[in-house]
C-alpha positions in Angstrom: 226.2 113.6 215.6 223.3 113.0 213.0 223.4 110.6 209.8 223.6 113.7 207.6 226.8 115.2 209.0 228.6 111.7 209.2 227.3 111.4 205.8 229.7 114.5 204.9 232.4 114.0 207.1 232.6 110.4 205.5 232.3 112.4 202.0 234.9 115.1 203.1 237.4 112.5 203.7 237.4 110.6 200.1 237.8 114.3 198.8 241.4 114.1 199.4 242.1 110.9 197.7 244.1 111.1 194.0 243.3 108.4 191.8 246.7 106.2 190.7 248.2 106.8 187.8 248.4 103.8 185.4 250.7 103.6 182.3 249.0 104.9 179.4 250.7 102.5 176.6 250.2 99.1 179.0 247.1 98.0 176.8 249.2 98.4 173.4 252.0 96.2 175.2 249.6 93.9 175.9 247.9 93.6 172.5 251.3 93.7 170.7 252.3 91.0 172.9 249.3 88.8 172.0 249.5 89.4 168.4 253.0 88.8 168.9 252.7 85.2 170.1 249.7 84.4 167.3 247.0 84.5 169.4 244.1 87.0 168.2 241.6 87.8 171.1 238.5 85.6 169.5 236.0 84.0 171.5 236.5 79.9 172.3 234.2 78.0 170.4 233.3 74.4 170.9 233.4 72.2 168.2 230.3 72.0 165.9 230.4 68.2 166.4 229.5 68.9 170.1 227.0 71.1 169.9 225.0 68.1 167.5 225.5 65.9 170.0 224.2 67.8 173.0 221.2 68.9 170.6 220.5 64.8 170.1 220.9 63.7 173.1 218.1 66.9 174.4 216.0 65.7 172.2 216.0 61.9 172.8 216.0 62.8 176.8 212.2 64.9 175.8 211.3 61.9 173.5 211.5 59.7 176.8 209.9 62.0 179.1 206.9 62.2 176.5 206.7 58.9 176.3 206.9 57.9 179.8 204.1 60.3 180.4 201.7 58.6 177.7 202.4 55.1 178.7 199.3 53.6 180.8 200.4 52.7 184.3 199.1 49.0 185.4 197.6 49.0 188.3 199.3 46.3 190.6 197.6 45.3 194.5 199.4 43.8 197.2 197.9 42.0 199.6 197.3 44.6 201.8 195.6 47.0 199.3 193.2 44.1 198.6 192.4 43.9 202.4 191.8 47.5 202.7 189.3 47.6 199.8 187.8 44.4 201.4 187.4 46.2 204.6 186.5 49.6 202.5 189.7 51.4 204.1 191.1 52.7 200.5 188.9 55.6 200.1 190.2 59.0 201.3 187.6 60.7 203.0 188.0 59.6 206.3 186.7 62.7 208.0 183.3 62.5 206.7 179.8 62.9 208.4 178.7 59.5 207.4 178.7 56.8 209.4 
């Protein structure tokens, strides 16, 4: 059997298949129900006092990062980083020709 005529047997099959009938006034239950009760289909919303405070508290978190990047870094040594520079181990080329 080739992929083509399993393709249509596949096909043939779903041809005999009715779709389900569905109640045609179920929506304008539904709706009547939820007008009914009060409650208007309206999108939730948070609270414009939220919203402020999530728009500070971006804002002071890219403050920091700003600053935090412009802030000199002192430079502290151990005392093993001051023997390798005394022993000239703190470069990084140690696969060099020069010996």
């Amino acid at each position: 059997m080739n992929k083509e005529q399993w393709i249509e047997d596949i096909l043939s099959t779903s041809r005999h298949i009715r779709p389900v009938e569905a109640n045609p006034f179920l929506a304008t239950r539904v709706e009547a129900a939820l007008q009914k009760a009060g409650k208007a289909a309206s999108p939730a919303r948070l609270p414009l006092r939220w919203v402020w405070l999530s728009a500070a508290f971006m804002a002071a978190l890219v403050l920091l990062n700003v600053l935090a990047w412009n802030r000199p870094v002192k430079e502290q040594r151990t005392g093993i980083q001051s023997v390798m520079q005394e022993y000239g181990l703190d470069s990084h080329v140690f696969y060099s020709g020069d010996f």
